[in-house]
KEGU-12898 format. One record per atom (N, C-alpha, C): residue in one letter; x, y, z. Coordinates in Angstrom, 3 decimals. Layout:
# residues N
+--------+----------+----------+----------+
: residu :        X :        Y :        Z :
+--------+----------+----------+----------+
:      A :        X :        Y :        Z :
...
+--------+----------+----------+----------+
//
This chain:
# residues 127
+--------+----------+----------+----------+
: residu :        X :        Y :        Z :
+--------+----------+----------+----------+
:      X :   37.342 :   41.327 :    6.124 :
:      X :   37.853 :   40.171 :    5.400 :
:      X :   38.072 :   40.605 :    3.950 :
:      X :   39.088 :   40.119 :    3.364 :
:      X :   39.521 :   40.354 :    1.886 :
:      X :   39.174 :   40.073 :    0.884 :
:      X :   39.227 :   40.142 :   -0.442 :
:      X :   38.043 :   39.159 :   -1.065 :
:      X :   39.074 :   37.818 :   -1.513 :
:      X :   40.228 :   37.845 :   -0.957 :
:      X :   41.133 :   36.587 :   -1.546 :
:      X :   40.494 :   35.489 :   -0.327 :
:      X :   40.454 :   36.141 :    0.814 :
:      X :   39.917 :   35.214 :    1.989 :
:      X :   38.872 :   34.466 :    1.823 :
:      X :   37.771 :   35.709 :    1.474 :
:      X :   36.235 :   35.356 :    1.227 :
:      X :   36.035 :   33.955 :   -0.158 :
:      X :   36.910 :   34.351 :   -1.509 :
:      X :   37.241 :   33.447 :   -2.279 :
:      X :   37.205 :   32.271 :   -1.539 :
:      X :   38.015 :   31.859 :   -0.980 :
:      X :   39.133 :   30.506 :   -0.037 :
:      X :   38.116 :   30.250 :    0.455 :
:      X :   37.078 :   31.198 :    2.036 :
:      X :   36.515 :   30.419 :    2.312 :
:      X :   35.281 :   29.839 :    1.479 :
:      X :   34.607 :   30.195 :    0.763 :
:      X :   33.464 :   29.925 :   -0.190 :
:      X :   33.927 :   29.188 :   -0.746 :
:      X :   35.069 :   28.889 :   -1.664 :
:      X :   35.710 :   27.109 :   -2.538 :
:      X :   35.525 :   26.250 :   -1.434 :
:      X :   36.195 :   26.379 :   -0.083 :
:      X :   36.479 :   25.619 :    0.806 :
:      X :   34.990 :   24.666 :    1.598 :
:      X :   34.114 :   25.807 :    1.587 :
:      X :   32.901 :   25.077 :    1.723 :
:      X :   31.902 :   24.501 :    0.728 :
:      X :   32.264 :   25.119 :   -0.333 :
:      X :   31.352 :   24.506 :   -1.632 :
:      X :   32.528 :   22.983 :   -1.597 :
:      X :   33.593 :   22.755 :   -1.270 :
:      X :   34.142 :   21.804 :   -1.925 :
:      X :   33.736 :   20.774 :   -0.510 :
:      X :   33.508 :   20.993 :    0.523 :
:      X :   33.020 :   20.327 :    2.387 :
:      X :   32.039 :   19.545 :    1.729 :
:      X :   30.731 :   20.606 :    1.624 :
:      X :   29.624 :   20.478 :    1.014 :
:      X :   29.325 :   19.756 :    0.174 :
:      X :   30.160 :   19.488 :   -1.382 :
:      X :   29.739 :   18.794 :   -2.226 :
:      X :   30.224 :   17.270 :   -2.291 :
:      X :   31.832 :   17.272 :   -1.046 :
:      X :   31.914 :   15.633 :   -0.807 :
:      X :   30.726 :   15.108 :    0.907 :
:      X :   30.286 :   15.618 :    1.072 :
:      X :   29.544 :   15.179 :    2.425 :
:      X :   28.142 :   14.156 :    1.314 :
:      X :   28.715 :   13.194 :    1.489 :
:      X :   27.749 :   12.120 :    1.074 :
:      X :   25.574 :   12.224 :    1.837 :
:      X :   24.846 :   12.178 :    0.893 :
:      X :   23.983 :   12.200 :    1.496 :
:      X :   23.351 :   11.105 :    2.666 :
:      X :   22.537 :   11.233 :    3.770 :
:      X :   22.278 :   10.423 :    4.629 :
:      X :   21.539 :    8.915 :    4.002 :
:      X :   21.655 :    7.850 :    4.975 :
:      X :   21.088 :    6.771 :    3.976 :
:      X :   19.866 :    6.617 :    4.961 :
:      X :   19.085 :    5.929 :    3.982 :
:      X :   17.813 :    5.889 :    4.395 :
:      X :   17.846 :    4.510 :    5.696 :
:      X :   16.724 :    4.454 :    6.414 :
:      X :   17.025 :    3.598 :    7.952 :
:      X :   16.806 :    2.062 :    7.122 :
:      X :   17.628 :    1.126 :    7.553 :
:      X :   16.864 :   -0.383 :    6.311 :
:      X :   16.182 :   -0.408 :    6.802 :
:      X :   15.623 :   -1.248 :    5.424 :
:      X :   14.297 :   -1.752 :    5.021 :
:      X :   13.302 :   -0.535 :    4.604 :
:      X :   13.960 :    0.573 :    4.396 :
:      X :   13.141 :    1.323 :    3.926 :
:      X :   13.277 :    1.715 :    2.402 :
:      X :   12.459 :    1.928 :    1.453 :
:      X :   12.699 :    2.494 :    0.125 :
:      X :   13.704 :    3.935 :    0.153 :
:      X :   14.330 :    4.408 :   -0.503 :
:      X :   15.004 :    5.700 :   -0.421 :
:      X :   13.896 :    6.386 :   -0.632 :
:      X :   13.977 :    7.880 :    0.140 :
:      X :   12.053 :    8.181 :   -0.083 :
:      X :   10.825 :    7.988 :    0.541 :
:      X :   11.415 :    6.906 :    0.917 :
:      X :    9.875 :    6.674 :    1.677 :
:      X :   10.325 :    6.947 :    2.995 :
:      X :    8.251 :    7.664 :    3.171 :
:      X :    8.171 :    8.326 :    4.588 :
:      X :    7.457 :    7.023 :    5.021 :
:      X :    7.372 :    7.140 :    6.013 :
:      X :    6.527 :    6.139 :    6.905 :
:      X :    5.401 :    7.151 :    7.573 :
:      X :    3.895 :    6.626 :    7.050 :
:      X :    3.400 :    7.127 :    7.813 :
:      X :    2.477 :    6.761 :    8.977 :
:      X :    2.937 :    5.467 :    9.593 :
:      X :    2.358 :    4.717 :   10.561 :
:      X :    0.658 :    3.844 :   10.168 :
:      X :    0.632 :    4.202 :    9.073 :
:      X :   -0.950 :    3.705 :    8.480 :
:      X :   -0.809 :    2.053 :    7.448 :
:      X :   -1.801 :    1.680 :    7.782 :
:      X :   -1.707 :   -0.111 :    7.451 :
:      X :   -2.411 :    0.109 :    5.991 :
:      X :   -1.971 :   -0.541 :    4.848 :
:      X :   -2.459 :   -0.711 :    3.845 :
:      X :   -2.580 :   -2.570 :    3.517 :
:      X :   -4.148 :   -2.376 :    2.729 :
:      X :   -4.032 :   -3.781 :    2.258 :
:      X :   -3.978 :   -3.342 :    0.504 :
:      X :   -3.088 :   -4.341 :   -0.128 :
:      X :   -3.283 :   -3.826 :   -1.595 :
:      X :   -3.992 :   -4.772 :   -2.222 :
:      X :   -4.940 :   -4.450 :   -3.037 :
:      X :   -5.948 :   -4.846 :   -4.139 :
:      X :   -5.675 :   -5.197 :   -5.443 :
:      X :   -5.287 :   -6.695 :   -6.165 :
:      X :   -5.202 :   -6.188 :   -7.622 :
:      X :   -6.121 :   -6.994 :   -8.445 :
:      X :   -6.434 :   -6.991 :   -9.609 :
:      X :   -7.567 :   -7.117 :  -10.231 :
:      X :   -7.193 :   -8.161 :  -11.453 :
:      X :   -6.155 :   -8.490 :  -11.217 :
:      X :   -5.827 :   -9.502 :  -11.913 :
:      X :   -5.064 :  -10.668 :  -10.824 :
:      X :   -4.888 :  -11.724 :  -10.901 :
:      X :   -4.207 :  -13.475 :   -9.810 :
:      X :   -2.836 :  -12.979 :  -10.191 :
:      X :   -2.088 :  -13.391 :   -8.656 :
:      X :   -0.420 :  -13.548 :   -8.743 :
:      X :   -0.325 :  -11.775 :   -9.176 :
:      X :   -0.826 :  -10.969 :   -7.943 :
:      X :   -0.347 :   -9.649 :   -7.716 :
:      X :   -0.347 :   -8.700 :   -9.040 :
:      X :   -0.823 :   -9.200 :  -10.349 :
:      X :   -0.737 :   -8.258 :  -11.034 :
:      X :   -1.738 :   -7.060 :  -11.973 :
:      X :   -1.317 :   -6.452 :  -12.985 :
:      X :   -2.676 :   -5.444 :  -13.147 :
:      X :   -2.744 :   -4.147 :  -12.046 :
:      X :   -3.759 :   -3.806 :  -12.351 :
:      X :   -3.758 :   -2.257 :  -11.581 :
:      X :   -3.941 :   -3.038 :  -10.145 :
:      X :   -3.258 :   -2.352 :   -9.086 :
:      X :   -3.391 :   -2.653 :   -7.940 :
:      X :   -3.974 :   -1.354 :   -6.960 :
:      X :   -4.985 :   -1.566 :   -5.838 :
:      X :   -5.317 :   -0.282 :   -5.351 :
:      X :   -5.065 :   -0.521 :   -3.698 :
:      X :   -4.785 :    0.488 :   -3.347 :
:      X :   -4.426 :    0.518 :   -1.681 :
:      X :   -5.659 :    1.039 :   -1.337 :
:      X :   -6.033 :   -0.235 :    0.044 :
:      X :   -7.043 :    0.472 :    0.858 :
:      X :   -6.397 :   -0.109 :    2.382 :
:      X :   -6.429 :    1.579 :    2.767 :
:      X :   -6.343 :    2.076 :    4.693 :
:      X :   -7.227 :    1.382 :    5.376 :
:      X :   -6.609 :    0.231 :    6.142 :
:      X :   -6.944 :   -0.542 :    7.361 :
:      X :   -7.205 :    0.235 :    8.528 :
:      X :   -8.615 :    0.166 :    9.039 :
:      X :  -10.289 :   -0.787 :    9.159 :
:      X :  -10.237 :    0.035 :    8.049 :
:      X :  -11.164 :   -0.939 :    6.970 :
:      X :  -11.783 :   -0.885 :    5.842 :
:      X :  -12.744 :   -1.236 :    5.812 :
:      X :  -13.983 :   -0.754 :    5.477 :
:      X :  -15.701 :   -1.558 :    5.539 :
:      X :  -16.460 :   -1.154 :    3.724 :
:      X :  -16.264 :   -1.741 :    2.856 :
:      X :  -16.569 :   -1.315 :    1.357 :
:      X :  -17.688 :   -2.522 :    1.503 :
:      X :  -19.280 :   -1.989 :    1.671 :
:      X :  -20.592 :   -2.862 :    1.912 :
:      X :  -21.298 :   -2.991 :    0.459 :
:      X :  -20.754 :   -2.295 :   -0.432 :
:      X :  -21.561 :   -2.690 :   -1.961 :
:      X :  -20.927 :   -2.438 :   -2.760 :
:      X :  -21.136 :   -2.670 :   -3.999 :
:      X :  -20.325 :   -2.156 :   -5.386 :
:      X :  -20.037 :   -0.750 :   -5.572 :
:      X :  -21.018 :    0.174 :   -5.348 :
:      X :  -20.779 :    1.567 :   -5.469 :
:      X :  -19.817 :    2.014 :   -4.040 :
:      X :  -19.443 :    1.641 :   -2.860 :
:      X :  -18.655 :    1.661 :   -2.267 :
:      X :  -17.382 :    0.740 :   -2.403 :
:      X :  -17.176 :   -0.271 :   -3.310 :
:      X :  -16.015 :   -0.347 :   -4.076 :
:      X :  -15.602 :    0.469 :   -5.676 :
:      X :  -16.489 :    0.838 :   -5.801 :
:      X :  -16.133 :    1.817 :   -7.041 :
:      X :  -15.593 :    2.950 :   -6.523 :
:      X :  -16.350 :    3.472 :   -5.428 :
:      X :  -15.623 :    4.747 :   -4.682 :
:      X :  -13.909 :    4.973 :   -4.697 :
:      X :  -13.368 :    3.499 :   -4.446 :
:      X :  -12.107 :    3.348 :   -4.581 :
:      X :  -11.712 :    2.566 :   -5.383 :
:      X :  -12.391 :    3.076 :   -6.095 :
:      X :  -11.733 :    2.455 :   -7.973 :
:      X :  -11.304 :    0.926 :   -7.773 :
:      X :  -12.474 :    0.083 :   -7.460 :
:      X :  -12.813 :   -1.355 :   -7.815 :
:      X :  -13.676 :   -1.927 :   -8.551 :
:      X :  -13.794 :   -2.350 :   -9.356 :
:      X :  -15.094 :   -2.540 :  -10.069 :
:      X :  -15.616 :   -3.579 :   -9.412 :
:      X :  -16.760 :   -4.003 :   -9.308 :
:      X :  -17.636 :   -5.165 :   -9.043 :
:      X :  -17.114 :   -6.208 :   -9.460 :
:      X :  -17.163 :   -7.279 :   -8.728 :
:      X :  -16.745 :   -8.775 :   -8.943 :
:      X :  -15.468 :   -8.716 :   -9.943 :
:      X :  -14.099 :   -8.111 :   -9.410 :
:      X :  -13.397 :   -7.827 :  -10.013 :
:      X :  -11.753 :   -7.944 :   -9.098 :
:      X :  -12.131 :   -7.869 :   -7.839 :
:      X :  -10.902 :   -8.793 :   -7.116 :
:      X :  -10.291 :  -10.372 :   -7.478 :
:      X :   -8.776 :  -10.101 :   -7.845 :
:      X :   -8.624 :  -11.370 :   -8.438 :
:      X :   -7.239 :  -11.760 :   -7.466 :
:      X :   -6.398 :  -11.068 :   -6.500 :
:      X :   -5.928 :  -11.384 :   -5.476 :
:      X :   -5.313 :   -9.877 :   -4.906 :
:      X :   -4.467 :  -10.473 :   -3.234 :
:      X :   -4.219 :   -9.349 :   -2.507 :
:      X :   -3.400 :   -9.366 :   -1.894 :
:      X :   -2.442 :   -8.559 :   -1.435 :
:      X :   -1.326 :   -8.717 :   -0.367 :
:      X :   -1.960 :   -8.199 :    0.790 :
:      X :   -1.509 :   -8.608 :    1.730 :
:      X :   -2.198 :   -8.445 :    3.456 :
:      X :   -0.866 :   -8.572 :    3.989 :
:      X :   -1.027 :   -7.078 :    5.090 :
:      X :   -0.033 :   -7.113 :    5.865 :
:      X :    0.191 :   -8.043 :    7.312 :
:      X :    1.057 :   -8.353 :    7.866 :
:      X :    1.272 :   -8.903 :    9.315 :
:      X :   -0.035 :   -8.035 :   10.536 :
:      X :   -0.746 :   -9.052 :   10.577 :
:      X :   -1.837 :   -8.470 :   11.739 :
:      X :   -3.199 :   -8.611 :   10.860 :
:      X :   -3.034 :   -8.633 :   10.171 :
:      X :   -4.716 :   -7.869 :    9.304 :
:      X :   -5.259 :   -8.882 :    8.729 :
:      X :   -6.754 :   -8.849 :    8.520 :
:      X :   -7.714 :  -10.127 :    7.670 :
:      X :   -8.281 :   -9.342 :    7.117 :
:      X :   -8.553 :  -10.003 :    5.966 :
:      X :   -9.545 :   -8.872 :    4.847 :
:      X :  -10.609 :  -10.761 :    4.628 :
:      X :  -11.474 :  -10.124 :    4.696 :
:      X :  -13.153 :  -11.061 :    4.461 :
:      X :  -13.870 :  -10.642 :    3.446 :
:      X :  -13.806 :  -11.264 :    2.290 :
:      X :  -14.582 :  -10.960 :    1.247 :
:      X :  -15.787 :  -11.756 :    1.319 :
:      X :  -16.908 :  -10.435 :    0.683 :
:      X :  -18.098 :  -11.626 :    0.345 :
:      X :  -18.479 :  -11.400 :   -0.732 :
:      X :  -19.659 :  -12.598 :   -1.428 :
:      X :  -19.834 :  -12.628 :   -2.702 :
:      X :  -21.224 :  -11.668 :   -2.815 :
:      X :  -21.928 :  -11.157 :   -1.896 :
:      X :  -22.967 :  -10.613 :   -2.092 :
:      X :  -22.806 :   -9.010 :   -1.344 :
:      X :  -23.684 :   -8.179 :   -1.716 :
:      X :  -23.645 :   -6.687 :   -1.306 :
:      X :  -24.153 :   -6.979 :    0.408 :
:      X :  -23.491 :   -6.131 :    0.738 :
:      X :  -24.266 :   -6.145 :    2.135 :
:      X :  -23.373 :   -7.022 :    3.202 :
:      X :  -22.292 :   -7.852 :    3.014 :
:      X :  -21.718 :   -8.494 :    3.769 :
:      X :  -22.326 :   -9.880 :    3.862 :
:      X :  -23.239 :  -10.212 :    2.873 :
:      X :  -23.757 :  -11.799 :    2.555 :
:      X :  -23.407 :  -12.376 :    1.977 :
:      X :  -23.858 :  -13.878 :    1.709 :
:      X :  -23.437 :  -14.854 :    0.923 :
:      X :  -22.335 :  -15.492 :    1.393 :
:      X :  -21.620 :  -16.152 :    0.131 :
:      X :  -20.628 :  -16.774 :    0.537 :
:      X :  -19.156 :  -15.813 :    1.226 :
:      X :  -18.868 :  -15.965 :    2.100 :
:      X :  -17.310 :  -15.524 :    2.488 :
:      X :  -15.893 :  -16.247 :    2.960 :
:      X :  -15.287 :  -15.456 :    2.548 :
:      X :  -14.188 :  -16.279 :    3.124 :
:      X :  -12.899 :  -14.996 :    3.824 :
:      X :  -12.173 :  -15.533 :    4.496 :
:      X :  -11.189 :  -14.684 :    5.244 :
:      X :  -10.125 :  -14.856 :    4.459 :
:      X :   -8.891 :  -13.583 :    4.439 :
:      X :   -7.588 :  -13.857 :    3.912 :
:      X :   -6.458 :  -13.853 :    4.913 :
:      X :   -5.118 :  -13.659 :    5.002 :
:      X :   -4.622 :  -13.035 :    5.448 :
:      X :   -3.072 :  -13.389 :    4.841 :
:      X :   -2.084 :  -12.257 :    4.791 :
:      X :   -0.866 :  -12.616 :    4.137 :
:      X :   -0.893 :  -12.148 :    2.705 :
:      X :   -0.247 :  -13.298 :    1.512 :
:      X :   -0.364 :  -13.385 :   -0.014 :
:      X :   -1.463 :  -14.063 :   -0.376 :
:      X :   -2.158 :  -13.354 :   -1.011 :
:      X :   -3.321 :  -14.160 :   -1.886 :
:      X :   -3.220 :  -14.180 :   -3.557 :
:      X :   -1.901 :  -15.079 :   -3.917 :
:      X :   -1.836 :  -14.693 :   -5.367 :
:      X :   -3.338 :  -15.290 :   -5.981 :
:      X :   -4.302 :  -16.075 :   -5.626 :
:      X :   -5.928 :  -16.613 :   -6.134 :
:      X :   -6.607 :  -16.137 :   -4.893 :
:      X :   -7.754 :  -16.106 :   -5.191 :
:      X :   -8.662 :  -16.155 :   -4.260 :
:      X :   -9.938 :  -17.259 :   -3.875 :
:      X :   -9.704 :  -18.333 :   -4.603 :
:      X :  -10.323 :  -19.511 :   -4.493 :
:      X :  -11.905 :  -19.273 :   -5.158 :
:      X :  -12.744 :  -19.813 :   -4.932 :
:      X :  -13.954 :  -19.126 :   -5.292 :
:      X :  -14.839 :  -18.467 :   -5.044 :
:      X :  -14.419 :  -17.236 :   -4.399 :
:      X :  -14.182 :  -15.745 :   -4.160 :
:      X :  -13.692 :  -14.772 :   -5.535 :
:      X :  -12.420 :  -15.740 :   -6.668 :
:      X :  -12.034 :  -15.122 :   -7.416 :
:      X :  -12.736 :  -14.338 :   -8.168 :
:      X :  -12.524 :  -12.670 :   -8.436 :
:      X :  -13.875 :  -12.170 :   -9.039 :
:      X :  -15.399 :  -12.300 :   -8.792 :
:      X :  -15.746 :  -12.778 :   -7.391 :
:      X :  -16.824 :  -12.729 :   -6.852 :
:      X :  -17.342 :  -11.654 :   -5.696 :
:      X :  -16.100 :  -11.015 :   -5.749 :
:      X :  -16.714 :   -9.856 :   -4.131 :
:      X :  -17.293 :   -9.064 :   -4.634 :
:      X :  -18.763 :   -8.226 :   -3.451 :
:      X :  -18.876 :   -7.515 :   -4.050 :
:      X :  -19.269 :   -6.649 :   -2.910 :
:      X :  -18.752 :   -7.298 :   -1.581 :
:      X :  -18.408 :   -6.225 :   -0.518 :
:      X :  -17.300 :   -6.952 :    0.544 :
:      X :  -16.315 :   -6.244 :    1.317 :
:      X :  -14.833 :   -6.905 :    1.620 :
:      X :  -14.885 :   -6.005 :    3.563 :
:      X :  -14.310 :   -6.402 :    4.037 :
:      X :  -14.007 :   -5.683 :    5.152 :
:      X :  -12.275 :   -6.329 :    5.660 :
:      X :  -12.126 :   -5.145 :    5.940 :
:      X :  -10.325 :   -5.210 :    6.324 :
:      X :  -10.589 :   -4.992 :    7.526 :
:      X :   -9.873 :   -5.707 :    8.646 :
:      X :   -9.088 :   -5.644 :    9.958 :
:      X :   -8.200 :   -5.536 :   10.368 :
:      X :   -8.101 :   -4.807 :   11.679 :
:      X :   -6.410 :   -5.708 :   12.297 :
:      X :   -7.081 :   -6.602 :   13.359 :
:      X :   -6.062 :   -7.771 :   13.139 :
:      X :   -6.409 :   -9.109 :   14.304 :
:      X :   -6.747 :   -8.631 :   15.617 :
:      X :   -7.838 :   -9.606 :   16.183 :
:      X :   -7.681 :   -8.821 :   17.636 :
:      X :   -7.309 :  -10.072 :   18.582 :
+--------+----------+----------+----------+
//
């Protein structure tokens, strides 16, 4: 092959190449995002979703404060949560899975008076 050929074909594919539009992502997905089949409930520390928010991987069992600190929660410091389709998250006001509780499931822009009272939570999926 010649190098006038070799020229031609190399423009010819750099020019294929640079109009071939990239693939679109499947809907409903972010561009980017992988899916990795794992359930998250998100955590935020301030009412009406805002403030630092933390993801915790459904079954979740956080039985005291130092097992919500583990994942960067502070004590009596849940102030609402998003919950996915299927899942209940049960907060209680005492270590150990005592005291007062209550169940969520869905949007929790408040948490009623629970607000800033957990200080151990367990996540599910429905059975």
């Amino acid at each position: 092959m010649n190098i006038k050929a070799l020229l031609a074909l190399l423009v010819f594919t750099s020019i294929a190449f640079a109009q071939t539009p990239p693939p679109k992502p499947p809907l409903g997905s972010a561009p980017g995002a992988k899916r990795s089949g794992k359930t998250f409930v998100e955590v935020y520390l301030q009412e009406n979703f805002k403030g630092r928010a933390i993801r915790l991987e459904v079954p979740c069992e956080l039985n005291n404060d130092v097992r919500l600190k583990e994942v960067g929660i502070p004590n009596d410091a849940i102030m609402s949560m998003k919950i996915p389709d299927g899942v209940t998250v049960t907060l209680y006001a005492a270590s150990g899975y005592a005291g007062a509780s209550q169940t969520f499931t869905g949007k929790a822009a408040t948490l009623g008076d629970l607000k800033g009272q957990a200080s151990s939570l367990k996540a599910e999926v429905k059975k």
